[in-house]
C-alpha positions in Angstrom: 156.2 170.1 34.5 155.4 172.7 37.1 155.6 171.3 40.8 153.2 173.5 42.7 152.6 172.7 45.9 149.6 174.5 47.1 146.3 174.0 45.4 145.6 176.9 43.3 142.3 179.1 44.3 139.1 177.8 43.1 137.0 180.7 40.9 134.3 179.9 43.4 136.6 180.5 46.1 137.1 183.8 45.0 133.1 184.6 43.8 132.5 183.2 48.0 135.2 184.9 49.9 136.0 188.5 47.9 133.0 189.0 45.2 130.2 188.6 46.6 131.3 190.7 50.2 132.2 193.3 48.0 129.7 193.7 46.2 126.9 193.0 48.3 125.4 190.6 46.2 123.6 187.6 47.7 124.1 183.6 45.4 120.2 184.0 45.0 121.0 187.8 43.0 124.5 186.4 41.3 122.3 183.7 40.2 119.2 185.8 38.5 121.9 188.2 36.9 123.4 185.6 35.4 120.6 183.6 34.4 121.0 180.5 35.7 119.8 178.3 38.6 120.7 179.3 42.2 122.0 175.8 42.5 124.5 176.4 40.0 125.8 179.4 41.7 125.8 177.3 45.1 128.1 174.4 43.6 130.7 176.8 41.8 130.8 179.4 45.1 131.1 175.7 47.5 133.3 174.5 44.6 131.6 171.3 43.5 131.3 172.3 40.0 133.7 173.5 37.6 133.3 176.8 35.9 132.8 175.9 32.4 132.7 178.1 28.8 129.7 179.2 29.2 129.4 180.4 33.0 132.7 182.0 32.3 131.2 184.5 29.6 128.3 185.0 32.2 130.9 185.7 35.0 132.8 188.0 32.9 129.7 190.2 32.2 128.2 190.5 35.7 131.9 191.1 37.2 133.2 193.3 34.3 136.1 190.8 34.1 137.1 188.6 30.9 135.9 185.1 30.6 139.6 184.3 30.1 140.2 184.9 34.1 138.0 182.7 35.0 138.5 179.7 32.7 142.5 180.6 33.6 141.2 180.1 37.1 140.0 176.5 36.5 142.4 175.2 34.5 144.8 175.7 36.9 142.7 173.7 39.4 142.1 171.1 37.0 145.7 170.3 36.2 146.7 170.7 39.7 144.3 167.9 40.9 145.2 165.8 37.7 148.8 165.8 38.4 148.1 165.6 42.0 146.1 162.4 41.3 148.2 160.7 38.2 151.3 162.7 38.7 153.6 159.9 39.6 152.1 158.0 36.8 153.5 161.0 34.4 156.7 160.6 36.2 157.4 157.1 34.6 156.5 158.4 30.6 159.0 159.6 28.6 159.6 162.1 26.0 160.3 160.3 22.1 163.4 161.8 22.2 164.5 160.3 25.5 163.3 157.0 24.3 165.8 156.9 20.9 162.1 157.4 18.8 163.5 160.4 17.2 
């Protein structure tokens, strides 16, 4: 399992810091091109929500990126924090083959 020690960057962390200076565009715009509440747009860019399927196809299109970044994005800040929380928990399990199963 991967050991990383520094909390991957959050897709919102990105939209906030480097998106939205370059390109001008204000949360209250981002929100209206992508057709959805401002409010969604303010949790993702302050990173209390996760980007899901969907707002990653509507990320993609107003960025001219792939919905594959951005879901890439938060799956590596869901397993960090999951292994961060449980990790010595996963730790203790082992593999079939370690345990004579196989």
């Amino acid at each position: 399992m991967e050991n990383r020690i520094r909390k991957p960057t959050h897709p919102g962390e990105l939209i906030r810091e480097d998106l939205l200076p370059e390109t001008g565009l204000s949360q209250t715009k981002l929100a209206q091109l992508m057709d959805v509440s401002r409010r969604t747009v303010s949790e993702i860019v302050n990173e209390r929500r996760r980007v899901t399927s969907d707002i990653a196809f509507r990320l993609a299109k107003v960025f001219s990126s792939t919905p594959e970044l951005w879901l890439n994005m938060q799956q590596a800040v869901d397993l960090w924090k999951t292994r961060s929380i449980h990790g010595h928990e996963y730790e203790k399990i082992q593999s079939a083959q370690e345990a004579n199963l196989i």
